[in-house]
N, C-alpha and C positions, 0 to 999 in steps of 0.2 A: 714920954717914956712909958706911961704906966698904962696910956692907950694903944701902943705897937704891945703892951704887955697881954693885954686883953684880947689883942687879937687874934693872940699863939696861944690864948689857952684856952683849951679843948669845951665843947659848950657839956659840965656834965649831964645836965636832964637830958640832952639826948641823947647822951653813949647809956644810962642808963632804961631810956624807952628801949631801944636797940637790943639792952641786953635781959630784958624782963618777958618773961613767959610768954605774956599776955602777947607782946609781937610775935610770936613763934606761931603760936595758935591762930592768929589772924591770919598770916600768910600761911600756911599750911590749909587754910580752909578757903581761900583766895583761889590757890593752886588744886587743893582738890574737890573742889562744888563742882567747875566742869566733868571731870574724871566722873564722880559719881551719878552728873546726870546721863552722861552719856548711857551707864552700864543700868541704870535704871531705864531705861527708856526701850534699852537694848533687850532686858527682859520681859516687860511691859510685850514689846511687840511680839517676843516669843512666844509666849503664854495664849498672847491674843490666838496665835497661829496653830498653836496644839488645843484650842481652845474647839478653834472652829475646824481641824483636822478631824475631832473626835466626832462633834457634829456630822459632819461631812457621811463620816464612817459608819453612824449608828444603823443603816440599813441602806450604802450605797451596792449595789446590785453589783457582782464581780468581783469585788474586792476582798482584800484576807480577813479573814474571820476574826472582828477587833472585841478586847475586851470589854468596851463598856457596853455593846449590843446587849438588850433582853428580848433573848431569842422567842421566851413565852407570850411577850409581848407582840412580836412580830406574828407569830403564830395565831392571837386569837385575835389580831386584826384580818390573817387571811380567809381563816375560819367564817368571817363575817362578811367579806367579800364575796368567797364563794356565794352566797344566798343570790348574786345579781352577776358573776364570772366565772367561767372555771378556771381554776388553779388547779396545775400539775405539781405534783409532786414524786421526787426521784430522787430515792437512797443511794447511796453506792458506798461501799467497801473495798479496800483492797488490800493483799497478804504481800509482803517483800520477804525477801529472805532477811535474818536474822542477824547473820553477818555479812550483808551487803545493801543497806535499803534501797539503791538506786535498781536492784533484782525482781523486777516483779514476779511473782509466779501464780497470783488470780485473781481476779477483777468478777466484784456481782454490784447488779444495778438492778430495784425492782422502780415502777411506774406505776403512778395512780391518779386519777383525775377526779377531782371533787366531785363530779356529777355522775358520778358511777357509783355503783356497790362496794363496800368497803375493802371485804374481802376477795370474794368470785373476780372483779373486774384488775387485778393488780398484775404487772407483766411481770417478770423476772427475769433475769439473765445471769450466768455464769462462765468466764471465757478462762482457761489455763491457755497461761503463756507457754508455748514449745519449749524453746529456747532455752526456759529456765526449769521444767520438769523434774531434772533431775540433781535442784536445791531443796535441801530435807534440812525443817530450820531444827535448832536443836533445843531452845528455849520458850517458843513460842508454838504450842500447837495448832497442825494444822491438815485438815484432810481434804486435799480438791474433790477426794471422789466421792463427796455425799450430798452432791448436792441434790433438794429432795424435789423442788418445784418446776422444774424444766430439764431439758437437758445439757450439758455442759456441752461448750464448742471449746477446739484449739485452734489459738490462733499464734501468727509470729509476734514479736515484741512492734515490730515496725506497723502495725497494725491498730494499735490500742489506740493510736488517738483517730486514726479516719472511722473506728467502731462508735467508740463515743461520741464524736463530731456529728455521725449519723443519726443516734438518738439523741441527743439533745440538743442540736439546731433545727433538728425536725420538730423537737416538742416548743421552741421557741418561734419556728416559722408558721406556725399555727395560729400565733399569736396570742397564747394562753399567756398568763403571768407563770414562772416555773420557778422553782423551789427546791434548792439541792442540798439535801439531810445526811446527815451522817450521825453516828455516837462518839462525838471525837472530830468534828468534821474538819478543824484544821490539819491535823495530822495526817486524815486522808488525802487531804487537797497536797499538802507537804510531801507527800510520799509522791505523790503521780506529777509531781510537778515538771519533769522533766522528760514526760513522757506525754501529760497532756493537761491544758489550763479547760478549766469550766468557760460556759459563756460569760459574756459580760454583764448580758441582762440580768441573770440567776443572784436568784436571795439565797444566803447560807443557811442553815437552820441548823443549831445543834441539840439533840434531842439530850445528850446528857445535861446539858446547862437547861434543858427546860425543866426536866427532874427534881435537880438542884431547885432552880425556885420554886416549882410545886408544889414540893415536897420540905420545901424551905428547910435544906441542910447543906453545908457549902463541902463537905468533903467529893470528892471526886468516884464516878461508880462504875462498875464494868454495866454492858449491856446487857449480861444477866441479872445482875443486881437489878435493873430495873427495870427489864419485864418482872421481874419477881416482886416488885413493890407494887406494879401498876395492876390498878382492878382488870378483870376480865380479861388478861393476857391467855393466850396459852400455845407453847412451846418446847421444844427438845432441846435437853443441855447437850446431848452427844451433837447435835446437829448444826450447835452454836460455832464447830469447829472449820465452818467453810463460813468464807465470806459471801457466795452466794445466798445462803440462806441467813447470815448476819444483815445483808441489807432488806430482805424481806423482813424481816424481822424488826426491825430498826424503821419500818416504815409503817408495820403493824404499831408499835410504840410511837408514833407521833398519830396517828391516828387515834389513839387513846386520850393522847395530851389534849389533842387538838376538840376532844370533847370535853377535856376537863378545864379547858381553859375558856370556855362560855361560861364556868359554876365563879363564882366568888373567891378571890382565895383568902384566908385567913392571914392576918397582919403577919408577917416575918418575924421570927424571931431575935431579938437583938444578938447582935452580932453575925448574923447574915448576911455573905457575901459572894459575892459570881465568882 
């Protein structure tokens, strides 16, 4: 009797294993060790992938203008090149209307070839869109008709990308290394995007992030602010109102950097960032 008694009653050390923390926590960490390797692993691999995205991106030829590029970097590598290849180099600007950015209403593109004269040898170009003529931005000034180094052509909107296509797959088929500068040069590439993509071969260069590190200050500058900083510039403010003469301009100003960036530059200051 007292062993059929024993055998109905309940074994307590185990109902109390069963009901003690220390089991909860064991399985709990049984059931979530795979969970958390997974989501570690999963990140692991991310990171790896934006790791080597950025890589990838710091000077792939074509591609959108990514933040951790140093452009001054890239610049007094070319600088140094030139001595044994020419590198072309080619600004371009463009005006959208105000209240429509997909609007263009004027495209300037100047040309310069490291083995030429700085100045004298530099093309320029300026084309007003027809089509959009008679878009008057209200915020943003702007005058097609000053333009001061060539003469302005019109053309249709259906036209802008076999224009550009023309000069710079011609400056690519030559087989020079080429080099397309802007002050802002994503936003340029952004605005025309729908109208015409850069080559693939082409390096980005943004003259105002070269500024910035030059000049080691991280706020953001208009292109007069920095003809105005840069030694030996010299320029019209009234003139800065066409984009024609902004990318001459803007190609004058990397021609400047692109001698200051052979000199030493002086340690950044902390808290210095692109």
């Amino acid at each position: 009797m007292e062993s059929r008694t024993s055998l109905l009653t309940p074994d307590t050390s185990l109902v109390r294993k069963l009901s003690s923390p220390a089991w909860y926590y064991t399985a709990l960490r049984m059931i979530g060790w795979p969970v958390i390797y997974f989501f570690s692993w999963a990140k692991l691999i991310n990171n790896i992938w934006d790791a080597s995205s950025r890589i990838v991106c710091v000077n792939r030829p074509g591609q959108k203008h990514h933040e951790g590029v140093n452009d001054s970097e890239i610049l007094s590598n070319l600088w140094r090149e030139s001595k044994n290849q020419v590198i072309t180099y080619a600004s371009i600007d463009v005006h959208a209307w105000d209240l429509d950015q997909s609007k263009i209403t004027d495209i300037g593109v100047s040309t310069w070839d490291s083995n030429t004269i700085e100045q004298s040898d530099i093309v320029s170009y300026h084309w007003q869109i027809k089509d959009n003529t008679a878009l008057k931005n209200k915020c943003i000034p702007n005058n097609p008709d000053i333009f001061t180094f060539e003469g302005t052509k019109l053309i249709d909107n259906n036209q802008v990308a076999p224009i550009l296509d023309d000069i710079f797959e011609h400056l690519v088929a030559e087989g020079q290394k080429l080099a397309i500068v802007g002050h802002g040069i994503q936003q340029t590439i952004d605005v025309l995007k729908h109208h015409w993509q850069p080559p693939d071969s082409a390096i980005l260069l943004d003259t105002q992030r070269i500024w910035k590190i030059q000049q080691q200050q991280s706020q953001q500058v208009t292109l007069e602010e920095a003809l105005s900083t840069t030694s030996g510039l010299v320029y019209d403010e009234h003139l800065l109102h066409n984009v024609g003469n902004k990318a001459r301009y803007t190609l004058n100003l990397l021609q400047a950097q692109g001698t200051l960036s052979r000199k030493p530059q002086r340690k950044a200051r902390e808290g210095y960032h692109d």
